[in-house]
C-alpha positions, 0 to 999 in steps of 0.5 A: 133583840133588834126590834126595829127590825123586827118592826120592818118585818112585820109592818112590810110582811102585813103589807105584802101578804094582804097584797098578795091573798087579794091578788090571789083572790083575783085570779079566781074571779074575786075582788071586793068590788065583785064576786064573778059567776063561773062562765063556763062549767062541767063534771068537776071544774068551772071556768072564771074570769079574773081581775088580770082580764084572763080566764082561769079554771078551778077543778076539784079541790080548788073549786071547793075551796073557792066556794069556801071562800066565797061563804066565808066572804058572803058571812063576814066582809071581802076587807075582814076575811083578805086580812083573816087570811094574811094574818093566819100565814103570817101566824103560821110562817111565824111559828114555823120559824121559831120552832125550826130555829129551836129545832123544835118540829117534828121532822126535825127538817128546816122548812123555811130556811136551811141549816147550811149557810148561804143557802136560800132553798129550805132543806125541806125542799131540797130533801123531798120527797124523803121527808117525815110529813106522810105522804100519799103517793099521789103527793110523792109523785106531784113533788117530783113532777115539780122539781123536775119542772124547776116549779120550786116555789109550787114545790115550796108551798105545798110541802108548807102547807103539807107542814102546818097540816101535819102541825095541827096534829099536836098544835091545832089551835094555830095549825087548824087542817085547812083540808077541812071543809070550813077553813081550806079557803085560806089554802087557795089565797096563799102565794109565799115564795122563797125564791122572791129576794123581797119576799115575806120569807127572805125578809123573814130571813133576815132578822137574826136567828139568835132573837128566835132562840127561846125567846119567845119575847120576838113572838110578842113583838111580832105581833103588836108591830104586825098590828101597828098600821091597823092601829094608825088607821083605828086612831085617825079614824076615831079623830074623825070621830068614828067610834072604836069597833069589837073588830078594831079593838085589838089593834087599837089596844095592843101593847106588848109589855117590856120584858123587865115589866113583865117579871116584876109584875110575876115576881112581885105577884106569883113568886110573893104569893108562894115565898109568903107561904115557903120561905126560899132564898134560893128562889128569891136570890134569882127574882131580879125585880122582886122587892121585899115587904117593907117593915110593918108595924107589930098588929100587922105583922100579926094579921099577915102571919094569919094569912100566911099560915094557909098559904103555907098548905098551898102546895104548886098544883093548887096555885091558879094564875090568869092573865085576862087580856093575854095577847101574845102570852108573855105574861103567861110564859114567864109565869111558866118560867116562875111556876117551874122553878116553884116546882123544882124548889118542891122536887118536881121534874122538869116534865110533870112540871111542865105539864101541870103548869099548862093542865092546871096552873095558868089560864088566859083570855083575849078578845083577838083570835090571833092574839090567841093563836099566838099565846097558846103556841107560845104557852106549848113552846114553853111545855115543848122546852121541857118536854121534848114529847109535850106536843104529842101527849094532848095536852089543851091549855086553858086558854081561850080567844072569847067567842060570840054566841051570836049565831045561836038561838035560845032554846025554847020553841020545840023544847019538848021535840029536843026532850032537853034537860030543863036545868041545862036548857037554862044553863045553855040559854044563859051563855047564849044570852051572856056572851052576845057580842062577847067581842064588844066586851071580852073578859069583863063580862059579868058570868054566873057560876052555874053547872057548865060541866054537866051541861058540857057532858049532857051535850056529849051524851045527847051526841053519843046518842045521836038525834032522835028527831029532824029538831034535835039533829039540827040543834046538834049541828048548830051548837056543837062547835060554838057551846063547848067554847062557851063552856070553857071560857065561862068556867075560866071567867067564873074561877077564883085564882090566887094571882091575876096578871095583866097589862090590859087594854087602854081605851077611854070611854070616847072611844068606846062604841055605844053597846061597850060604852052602855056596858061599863057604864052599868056594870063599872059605874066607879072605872067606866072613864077607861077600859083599864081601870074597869080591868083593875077593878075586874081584877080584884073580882077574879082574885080570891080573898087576900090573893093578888091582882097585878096590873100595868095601866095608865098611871091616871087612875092614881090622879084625875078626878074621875076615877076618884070614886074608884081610889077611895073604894080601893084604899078603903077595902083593898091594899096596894102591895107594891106600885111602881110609877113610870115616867113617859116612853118608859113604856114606849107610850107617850104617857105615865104608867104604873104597875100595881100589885093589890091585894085582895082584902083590906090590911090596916096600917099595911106598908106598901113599896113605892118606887118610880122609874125615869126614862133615862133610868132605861138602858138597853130596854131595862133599867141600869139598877133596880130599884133606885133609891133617890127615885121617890123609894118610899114605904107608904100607908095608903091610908095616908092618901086619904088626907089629901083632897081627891085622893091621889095615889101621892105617895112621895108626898111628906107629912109636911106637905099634908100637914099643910092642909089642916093649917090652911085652907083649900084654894077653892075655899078663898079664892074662885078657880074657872074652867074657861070656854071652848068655842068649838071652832077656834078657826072662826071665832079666834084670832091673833090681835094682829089680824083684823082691824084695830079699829074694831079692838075692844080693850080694858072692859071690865065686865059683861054689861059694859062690853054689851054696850061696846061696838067693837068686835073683838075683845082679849081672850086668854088661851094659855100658850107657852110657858111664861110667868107674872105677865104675857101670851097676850095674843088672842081675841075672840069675835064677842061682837053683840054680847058674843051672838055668835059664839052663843049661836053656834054652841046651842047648834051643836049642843042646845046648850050655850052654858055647855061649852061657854062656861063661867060667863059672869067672870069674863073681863075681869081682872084675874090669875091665868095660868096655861092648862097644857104643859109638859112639866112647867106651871105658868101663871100670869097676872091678867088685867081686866077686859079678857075672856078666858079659854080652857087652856087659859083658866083663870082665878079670880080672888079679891084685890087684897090678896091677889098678888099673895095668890099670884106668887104662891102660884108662880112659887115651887110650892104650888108645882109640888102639890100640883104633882102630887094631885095631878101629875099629868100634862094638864093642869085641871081647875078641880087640882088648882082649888084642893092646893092648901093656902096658908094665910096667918096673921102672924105672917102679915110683914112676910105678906106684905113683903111678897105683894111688893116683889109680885107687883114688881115681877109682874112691872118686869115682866110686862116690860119685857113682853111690850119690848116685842112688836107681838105685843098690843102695848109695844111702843118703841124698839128697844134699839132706838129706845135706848140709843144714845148722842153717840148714834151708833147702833152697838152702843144702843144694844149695849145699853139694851143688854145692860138693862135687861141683864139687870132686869133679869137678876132682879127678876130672878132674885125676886122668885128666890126670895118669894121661894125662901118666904113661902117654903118658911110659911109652908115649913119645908125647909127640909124639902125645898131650896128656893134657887131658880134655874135661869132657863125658868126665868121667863124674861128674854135677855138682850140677843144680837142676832134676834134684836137686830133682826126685829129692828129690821121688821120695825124698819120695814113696819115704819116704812109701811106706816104701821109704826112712826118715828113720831109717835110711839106704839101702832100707828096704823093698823086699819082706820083713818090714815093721817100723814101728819104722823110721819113728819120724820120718815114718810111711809110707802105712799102705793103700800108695795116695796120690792125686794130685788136681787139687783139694785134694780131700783132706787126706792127698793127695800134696800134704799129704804131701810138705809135711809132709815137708818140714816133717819134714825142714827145719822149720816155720820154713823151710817156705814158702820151701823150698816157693816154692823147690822151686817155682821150680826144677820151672818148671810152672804155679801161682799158688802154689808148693803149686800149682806142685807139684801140677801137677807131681805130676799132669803130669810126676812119673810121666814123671820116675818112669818115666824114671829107672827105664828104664820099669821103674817101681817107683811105678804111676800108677792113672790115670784118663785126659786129663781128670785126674780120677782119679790115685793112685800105689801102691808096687809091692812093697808090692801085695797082691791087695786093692790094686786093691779099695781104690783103687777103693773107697777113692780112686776112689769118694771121688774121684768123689764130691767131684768130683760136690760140686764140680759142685754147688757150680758150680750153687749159684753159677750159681743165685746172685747172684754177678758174672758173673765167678765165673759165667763161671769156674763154668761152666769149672770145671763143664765141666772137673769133668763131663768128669772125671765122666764119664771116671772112671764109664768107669774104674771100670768098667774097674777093677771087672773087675780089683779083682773078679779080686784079681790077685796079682803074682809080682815075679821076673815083672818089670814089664813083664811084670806092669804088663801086667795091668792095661792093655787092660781091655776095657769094653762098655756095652749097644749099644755097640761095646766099647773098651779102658781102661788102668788104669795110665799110659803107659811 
């Protein structure tokens, strides 16, 4: 099955076909703007204007239905009843072509396509009017008149229409008559061709006839991928915070179950249920997925066989399958395909089958009208398969899209005229009450067993009747198509079934509008965090005692603290039968998954069947075997969850990794894991220590009260970042000016509340373990020394000094990561999981003990070495190529020695982690379950590398030449505050604070001169050329020269590598005049003065344009010159190139004018991105023409 191009299909078919019913709409004088009153009318017609600034008149039918729409508008909204419209064709059209491929219609005649290859005119339109639809002579005559008139896309949609009319006989729940008064409005609104090459039916075509054979899968697809813009549009709303609506829950829920998923979760609930009670091999040979009962114990062998002796009286008719969140039904048609085969093993036809599976078998519920549409057509499919007269014997699925009671009124005033049956007026005040705004609630709504039949066949007989009064005429009028739905769907929800199969909806509760939140929240206490775990415990209600509930759900409920509650009311009077656990995307969703199939009662010691599927598991949307053995297959207790803190659903985990808990004791006990904050606004109170002003740095407080006397502003913040361990991510400050008023301020404005989001305050600034609370699959733990603040995404545990490095390596080791996945195996690592990891700490340990603080604390020298050695760091000193050069004074010999050092730093770091990894797997006696080996890409220390090395050595040049950095004095020099010169004896900065960066040699003090006099400084004349040539070779950019390759380097990637490195948050600004190169020059953002801008338009800008203009002369002069032809061929290159710079940098200097005239001042507590934005989107207007914008600094 080709589902992207199902997708492309269905995405554009939406697209076009409510494009089409608006413009549809619009040419009958109705937009969403406007309903247009008629301009002109008489007997039988009336005249509007359209949304083209054309007349049109309707006459008859047309105007009925015009008027029909109009209603419908007026009930509902023009944006509700455009898309009702489009999906109800597109359902139509869909269903068309899957019964004309399986030559399931009536007429037996293609109406969409032809049986003749290459030929786009649907036979039904080349046979009409000698066709099987019953038609009036009227209508013969009108087919005529259109062929003759060459009208074949008129022709096309009538005989459509005429179709789906004659459809509605024997499928009308999808093909309702829209000649009924109520519903005709959506005849007028269609505009299907097949004429049209990019029309919806030629796009149709398109998709391979084979993935419409049977497969009634496509009809799923189809809908979930029709749904995927509405579904895009529902999430970006719900960012803005916009509540999830009843109108937009099916497209913001809607995810079609892979086919696989589907027949394990029938086969191992359904086909368990019967071969439990009628053993067959036959039956079991061809249920793929199913997994046999694991070995159980002697008592529970006998409580099962208890159970399976009534299960050996239940004969197929008895059998009762719902699926409550049925979408398209693709859980109910495979069921169908199971019940059949159940059927035939006990003698059955194929033809009473399929009608008693339909009549008394499965069962279905679904918020979405459409959603419904769909699985009823694809539940008859299924009937029609096996029965080629199945569609004309009446046959009603009990299937039902929950209807709202909202338009109905309790019966109570008047209730004598109505002379109403008081037991059925209950009843029927009951379900008007229960199922208002059942929408919101679907089939989680709690409903009562009560008489509905007889309220169902007293109605009949107060119709049969006929009203005895002007009340009761009206009462009947209103009710009688409303309640009989309201009957059915009550009698589904209140059965008992023996299997309930679903993959219900996932939406967590800040999703959930307020009258859906207040629902779950009173009636589902224990699984209110998300709509899928409510349905799981809906499930178990709906089921009969030791029946089955099945579920594909988010595999969350299994771990996080919140559906704790729920875990422990399912382990302790339910069993888990099966559980199938699923890694990311398995499901084409970016989360974990699970399918779990529970029985309904309580089966001590019972062994459930555990497995695990992995993404590259999948081939060809299923897995290459089933199941895999190595992937955790296990036979599990759920009992034995119990005895793991928070009960997690961990069913990989050993015995020995829970036997830990009784020797040890829990993190939270010995140690004290915090939640740090959220500012609510990381835009305005963060920044990367770089930004602002050093001055205003406050470091190395170590506690609340200390930092309340402290004038500066910003303090270290730990903020989780990328993954690293022992030491690093130090990146972050936060504005704690004034013992954090700010910060405080904001959070009782949005909240009135500072303890809210400001959490843990009495830790803040002390020393401590921080770890990164987001990560795909990695745990990174730092030390973290005094004088931080903490984030949520950078928790941190604070422990007293004596074992604070024990704890630190635990953490960092294997061990940590496999408890942490057995208590939470998610994205996120949570303080709650961090405090219930087991920490064993025995006196008998003490020499191992005191041998792990010695490879902590060397860890964390390493590491913190290795995150100074980069210039991001707040403690950088020196660049590791000066650092380590020697009397040789060539630059490779200095990255040789830098190479040497941290390739040895590295295999210690690396020993290290192994041999805390054997120490702590012999503490911990899993030796049998872990190595202690670590791969090289989870050593988080950077090795030597001569593109980036040679790379960062040129930004500390280009620092030095600004003064940010001294050959003088190690570490930030200036970064705000008191300038000195006395600190750059040996290389003297830039004294105007602007260097250019020309594509010529324009200039004898550009970045090029500066940074080889650097070079010079730092390594000597001697060596010069070939420290050049090797600088060279290592940046790979283009040049004939080495002092050309780094010119191009300095003009195409060095402000990218800047931008880069600093996370878009650059310290050096590139003024930049555009594409064609002709104007460049870097400042020092802490060096910026409000005549910054004024100089580098006067002084470098202007300069620049001038030699440009005489390199554009001496073109001339050689072009004007006997020179060869070949130095002429290369000026009049040179001249286009240097005239196309001209040009651009006159637009930039009027761009620059405006800012250097406005002397801009820059507060750096403003942060970058905040003040580069001044400088970008200039607007420029030149007389007579249209004005542009210009941006004066490069791109970040």
């Amino acid at each position: 099955m080709n589902k992207a191009a199902i997708k492309n299909f269905a995405v554009e078919a939406r697209k076009k076909l409510i494009a089409s019913v608006k413009d549809k709409a619009g040419r009958i004088g109705i937009t969403k703007e406007n309903i247009t009153e008629a301009l002109s009318k008489g007997e039988g017609y009336a005249v509007f204007s359209t949304h083209i600034g054309i007349e049109t008149t309707l006459m008859g039918k047309e105007l009925k239905q015009r008027e029909n729409l109009v209603n419908r508008i007026q009930g509902k909204t023009y944006e509700f009843v455009m898309e009702e419209a489009a999906y109800t064709w597109f359902n139509r059209i869909i269903a068309v072509r899957f019964m004309e491929v399986n030559d399931y219609l009536p007429s037996r005649i293609r109406v969409l396509s032809s049986e003749s290859k290459g030929k786009f005119e649907p036979d039904i339109v080349t046979q009409a009017p000698k066709i099987d639809l019953k038609l009036a002579q009227s209508e013969i005559e009108e087919i005529i008149s259109l062929k003759e008139k060459s009208e074949q896309d008129r022709l096309f949609r009538k005989l459509f229409i005429k179709q789906c009319n004659e459809l509605g006989e024997v499928l009308p729940e999808l093909f309702e008559d829209t000649s009924k008064y109520d519903k005709d409005y959506t005849e007028i609104l269609l505009d299907i061709s097949y004429t049209h090459e990019d029309g919806v039916i030629r796009d149709l075509l398109k998709i391979n006839e084979e993935d419409f054979l049977e497969a009634v899968e496509i009809i799923g697809w189809m809908y979930q991928y029709y749904n995927t813009e509405s579904k895009d549009e529902t999430f970006a709303l719900l960012k803005q915070n916009v509540k999830i609506t009843k109108e937009r829950i099916p497209a913001a829920t809607q995810l079609f179950t892979p086919d696989w998923i589907v027949r394990y979760m029938v086969e191992n609930s359904l086909g368990r249920l019967w071969l439990e009670g009628h053993p067959n091999n036959i039956l079991r040979a061809g249920w793929k997925y199913y997994l046999d009962e694991a070995a159980q114990e002697p008592e529970v062998i006998t409580q099962l066989e208890k159970i399976r002796s009534e299960y050996n009286n239940l004969n197929p008719e008895e059998i009762k399958l719902i699926d409550p969140c049925m979408g398209s039904g693709h859980i109910l048609v495979y069921a169908f395909e199971v019940l059949m085969q159940i059927y035939e093993s006990c003698g059955y036809t194929q033809r009473d089958a399929a009608r008693l599976i339909v009549e008394k078998n499965v069962y279905g519920l679904d918020i979405d009208d459409r959603a419904y549409q769909l699985a009823y057509f694809a539940v008859m499919m299924k009937g029609r398969k096996y029965d080629r007269r199945f569609l004309t014997k009446g046959i009603t699925p009990n299937l039902c899209s929950v209807q709202e009671s909202n338009s109905l009124t309790s019966i109570e005033r008047g209730a004598g005229q109505l002379n109403f049956n008081n037991i059925h007026k209950t009843t029927a005040n009951y379900l008007i009450q229960a199922f208002k705004d059942a929408k919101e609630y679907g089939s989680i709504i709690n409903i009562e067993e009560r008489d509905y039949d007889g309220l169902f066949l007293y109605i009949e007989e107060l119709q049969s009747k006929g009203p005895n009064n002007l009340l009761m005429s009206m009462w009947l009028n209103n009710i009688s198509n409303i309640m009989p739905a309201l009957i059915k769907q009550a009698k589904i929800m209140t059965q008992k079934y023996d299997t309930v199969v679903t993959n219900p909806p996932y939406m967590g509760g800040s999703g959930m509008g307020a009258k859906l939140s207040e629902y779950v929240k009173k009636n589902y206490p224990a699984s209110k965090s998300d709509l899928f775990a409510i349905f799981i415990e809906k499930g178990l209600e709906m089921a009969k005692r030791d029946a089955y509930n099945c579920m594909v759900t988010m595999q969350s409920w299994m771990f996080l603290s919140s559906y704790e509650d729920m875990r422990t009311k399912i382990i302790t009077n339910k069993t888990i039968n099966n559980l199938m656990h699923m890694e990311n995307m398995v499901m084409g969703i970016a989360f974990g998954t699970a399918v779990t199939v529970f029985k309904n009662s309580k089966l001590p010691r019972y062994k459930g069947t555990y497995n695990y599927i992995r993404l590259n598991d999948i081939a060809n949307d299923k897995p290459k075997e089933f199941p895999i053995k190595e992937n955790r297959f296990s036979h599990v207790n759920s009992d034995h969850f119990l005895k793991i803190p928070g009960i997690p659903i961990a069913y990989w985990v050993s015995n020995n990794l829970i036997n830990n808990y009784k020797t040890g004791k829990l993190m939270g006990e010995i140690a004290k894991p915090r939640q740090g904050m959220a500012t609510c606004d990381n835009n305005r109170f963060l920044r990367r220590w770089y930004e602002v002003n050093n001055s205003k740095l406050g470091f190395n407080c170590s506690s609340i009260e200390e930092c309340k006397n402290k004038s500066e502003k910003w303090f270290p913040y730990n903020k989780g970042g990328s993954f690293r361990k022992w030491f690093g991510n130090n990146e972050y400050v936060i504005n704690w000016e004034n013992d954090g008023l700010e910060v405080k301020q904001y959070a009782v404005q949005l909240y009135k509340s500072v303890t809210r989001t400001i959490k843990n305050i009495q830790f803040y600034f002390k020393e401590g373990i921080t770890y990164t609370f987001i990560s795909s699959s990695k745990f990174g733990v730092r030390y973290s020394p005094k004088g931080f603040i903490f984030d949520v995404a950078g928790s941190t545990v604070f422990v007293n000094s004596d074992i604070q490095k024990y704890i630190l390596a635990f953490m960092i080791s294997k061990i940590t990561k496999i408890y942490l996945d057995a208590l939470n195996p998610t994205l996120n690592f949570q303080v709650g999981d961090i405090k219930n990891v087991p920490i064993i700490i025995r006196k008998e340990n003490k020499p191992q003990i005191a041998q792990i603080d010695r490879l902590a604390e060397q860890n964390i020298r390493i590491s913190k070495t290795d995150w100074d050695s980069f210039e991001t760091s707040w403690d950088f000193e020196n660049h590791p190529l000066i650092k380590w050069q020697d009397d040789s004074g060539k630059l490779k010999k200095s990255l040789d020695n830098w190479q040497n050092f941290t390739e040895k730093q590295f295999i210690q770091l690396k020993a290290n982690e192994e041999e805390l990894n054997r120490i702590f797997i012999e503490i911990y006696g899993l030796q049998d379950e872990l190595t202690p080996e670590v791969e090289d890409e989870d050593v988080t220390f950077r090795k030597a590398d001569l593109s980036r090395d040679i790379c960062s050595f040129i930004s500390y040049a280009v620092g030095c030449m600004f003064g940010r950095y001294s050959l003088n004095e190690d570490g930030l020099v200036y970064a705000g505050g008191e300038w000195k010169n006395s600190k750059y004896a040996t290389y003297a900065p830039d004294k105007d604070n602007i260097i250019s960066i020309t594509d010529e040699e324009y200039f004898d003090d550009d970045i090029i001169a500066r940074f080889v006099n650097f070079v010079k400084v730092v390594y000597g004349e001697g060596t010069l050329e070939e420290n050049l040539d090797f600088i060279a070779n290592a940046l790979d950019n283009k040049g004939s020269t080495s002092r050309e390759a780094i010119r191009n380097y300095f003009l195409m990637d060095f402000y990218k590598d800047h931008v880069k490195t600093y996370q878009k948050r650059p310290i050096y600004w590139l003024f930049d005049g555009g594409k064609e190169n002709g104007f460049k020059a870097l400042i020092y953002l802490h060096r910026y003065d409000e005549d910054t801008v004024g100089r580098v338009r006067a002084d470098y800008l202007h300069k620049t344009q001038a030699a440009i203009e005489n390199a554009i002369a001496h073109c001339d002069v050689v072009l004007g010159s006997n020179a060869p032809a070949s130095d002429k061929a290369n000026a009049v290159k040179q001249k286009e190139k240097l005239v196309k710079q001209l040009a651009e940098t006159r637009i930039y200097d009027q761009a620059i004018a405006h800012i250097a005239h406005r002397q801009i001042s820059l507060d750096l507590d403003d942060g970058v991105k905040l003040n580069y934005a001044k400088f970008q989107g200039i607007e420029v207007a030149s007389e007579g023409k249209k004005s542009f914008k210009v941006d004066l600094l490069g791109k970040i």
